[in-house]
Structures are given as structure tokens and as C-alpha cells.
C-alpha positions in Angstrom: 0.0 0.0 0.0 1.3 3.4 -0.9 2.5 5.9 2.1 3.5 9.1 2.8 4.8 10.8 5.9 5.5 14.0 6.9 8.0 14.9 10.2 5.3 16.9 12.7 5.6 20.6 12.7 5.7 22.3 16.4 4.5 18.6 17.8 1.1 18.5 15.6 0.4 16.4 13.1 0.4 17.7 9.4 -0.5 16.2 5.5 0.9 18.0 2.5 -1.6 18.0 0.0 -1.4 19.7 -3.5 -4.6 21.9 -4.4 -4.4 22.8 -8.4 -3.8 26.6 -9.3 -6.8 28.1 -11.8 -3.8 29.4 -14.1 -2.1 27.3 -15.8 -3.1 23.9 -13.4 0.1 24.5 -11.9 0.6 22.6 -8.3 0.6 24.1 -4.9 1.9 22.2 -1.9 0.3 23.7 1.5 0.9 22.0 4.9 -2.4 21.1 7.0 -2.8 20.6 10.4 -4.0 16.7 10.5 -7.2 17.6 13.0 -9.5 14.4 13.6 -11.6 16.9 15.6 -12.1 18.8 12.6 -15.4 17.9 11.4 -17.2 14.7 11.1 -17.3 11.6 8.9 -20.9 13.4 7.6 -19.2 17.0 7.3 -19.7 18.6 3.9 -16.5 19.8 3.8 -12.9 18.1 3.8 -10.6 20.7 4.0 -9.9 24.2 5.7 -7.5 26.2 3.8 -6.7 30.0 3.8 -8.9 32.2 2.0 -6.4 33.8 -0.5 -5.3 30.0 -1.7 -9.1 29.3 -2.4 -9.5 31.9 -4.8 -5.8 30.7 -6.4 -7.3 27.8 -7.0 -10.3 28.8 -8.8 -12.4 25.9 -7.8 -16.0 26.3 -8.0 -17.8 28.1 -5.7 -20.1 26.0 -4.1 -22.8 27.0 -1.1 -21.8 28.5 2.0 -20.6 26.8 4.8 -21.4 27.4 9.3 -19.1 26.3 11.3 -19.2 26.0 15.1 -15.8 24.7 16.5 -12.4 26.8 16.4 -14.1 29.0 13.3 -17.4 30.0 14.0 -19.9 31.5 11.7 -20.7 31.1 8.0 -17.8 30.6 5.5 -17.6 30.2 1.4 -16.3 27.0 0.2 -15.2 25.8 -3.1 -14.4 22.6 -5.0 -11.0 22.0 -5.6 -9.2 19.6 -7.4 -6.5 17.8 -4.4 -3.8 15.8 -4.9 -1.6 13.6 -2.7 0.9 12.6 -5.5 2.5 9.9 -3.5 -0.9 8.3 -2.7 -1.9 8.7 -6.1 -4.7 10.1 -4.9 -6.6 13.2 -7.2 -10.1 14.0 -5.9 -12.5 17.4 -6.4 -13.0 18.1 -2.7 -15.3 20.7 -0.9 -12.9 22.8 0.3 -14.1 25.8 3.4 -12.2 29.0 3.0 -11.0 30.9 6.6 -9.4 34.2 6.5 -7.2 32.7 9.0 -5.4 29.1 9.2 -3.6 27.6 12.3 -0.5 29.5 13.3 2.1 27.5 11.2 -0.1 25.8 8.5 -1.9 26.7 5.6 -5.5 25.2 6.7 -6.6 22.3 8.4 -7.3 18.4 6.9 -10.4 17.2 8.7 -11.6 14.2 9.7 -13.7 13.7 6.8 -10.5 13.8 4.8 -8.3 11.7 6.9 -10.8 9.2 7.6 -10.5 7.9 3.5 -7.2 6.8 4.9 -5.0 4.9 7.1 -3.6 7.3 8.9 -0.9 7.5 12.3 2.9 7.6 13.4 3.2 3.9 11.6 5.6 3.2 14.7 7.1 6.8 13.6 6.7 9.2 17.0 7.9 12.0 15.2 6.0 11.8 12.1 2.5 11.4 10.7 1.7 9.6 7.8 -1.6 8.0 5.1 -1.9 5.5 3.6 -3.9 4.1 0.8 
């Protein structure tokens, strides 16, 4: 089964994953805190990321989105086109748009999104990986 893994950043877990830029399709890596409070396995949405790398990527706007936990009130989200080359794994996800991520990431992978995985240290304490 493919893998990846990714050292933790400040102690927390994090995922890479590669939204698509509008222009051109060209990649762009962000770091995600890996949050399995974030959202549930029914959530409509899979990702947080920061405002300004939602409208990079152009995705199409899709309905707003209340949340209640660390962000609360009504957000816009977006499908995105994600990528987690390693995994080979390319999905259009419903992505909610903060104007603020975590101090130190770019957004937040929710449960939703970890839970399509296998995901862990995979005997690793100072890592965090998936895997398909």
C-alpha cells in the first residue's frame, strides 16, 4: 500500500496535499494541520484552507458553509481539485475558506479527509503519515 509521511511541525500532526492553481493547473503544496476533531465523517466539507489560496485555485464556488468549533460563523467554500501525489490520490473536494489558518499551517485536513485513509505515526513518534 502506498505511504507518505511528513515529520510533525511544532508537535502537531500535518498532511501535505497539492490543491491545483486556476492558471495554468500549476501545483501548490500547503501543509495542513491533520485535525481528527475537525469535522465529522458526515461534514460537507474536507478541508480548511486559507482564504487567498481558495480563490488561487479557482475551484467552483459552491454554497456556503457554518461552522461552530475553532471558526465560527458562515464561510464560502469551493471545490478543488487535491492531490496527494504519492498516494496517487486526485479528488475534487469541498474545500471551506478561513481568513485565518492555524499558526504555522496553511489550513486544516479534517476528519472527513483523513478518515479515507490509514492514517498514524506507523511506529514513527515523530512523524504522521496515510496511507492508501
Amino acid at each position: 500500500m502506498p505511504r507518505d509521511e511528513w515529520p510533525l511541525r511544532n508537535g502537531r500532526p500535518c498532511v501535505q496535499v497539492v490543491p491545483t492553481l486556476a492558471q495554468g493547473g500549476h501545483p501548490l503544496q500547503r501543509t495542513l494541520l491533520a485535525d481528527t476533531g475537525a469535522g465529522s465523517q458526515l461534514s460537507a466539507f474536507e478541508l480548511i484552507l486559507d482564504e487567498d489560496d481558495c480563490l488561487l485555485c479557482g475551484g467552483n464556488p459552491d454554497q456556503p458553509i457554518t461552522l461552530g468549533g475553532a471558526y465560527v460563523g458562515s464561510f464560502p467554500s469551493y471545490v478543488v481539485l487535491v492531490q496527494l501525489p504519492a498516494l496517487g490520490f486526485a479528488r475534487n473536494l469541498r474545500v471551506v475558506c478561513v481568513p485565518t489558518p492555524p499558526a504555522g499551517f496553511d489550513g486544516i485536513a479534517c476528519f472527513g479527509f483523513l478518515n479515507r485513509f490509514q492514517y498514524g505515526n506507523f511506529g514513527n513518534s515523530a512523524a504522521f503519515g496515510l496511507e492508501s
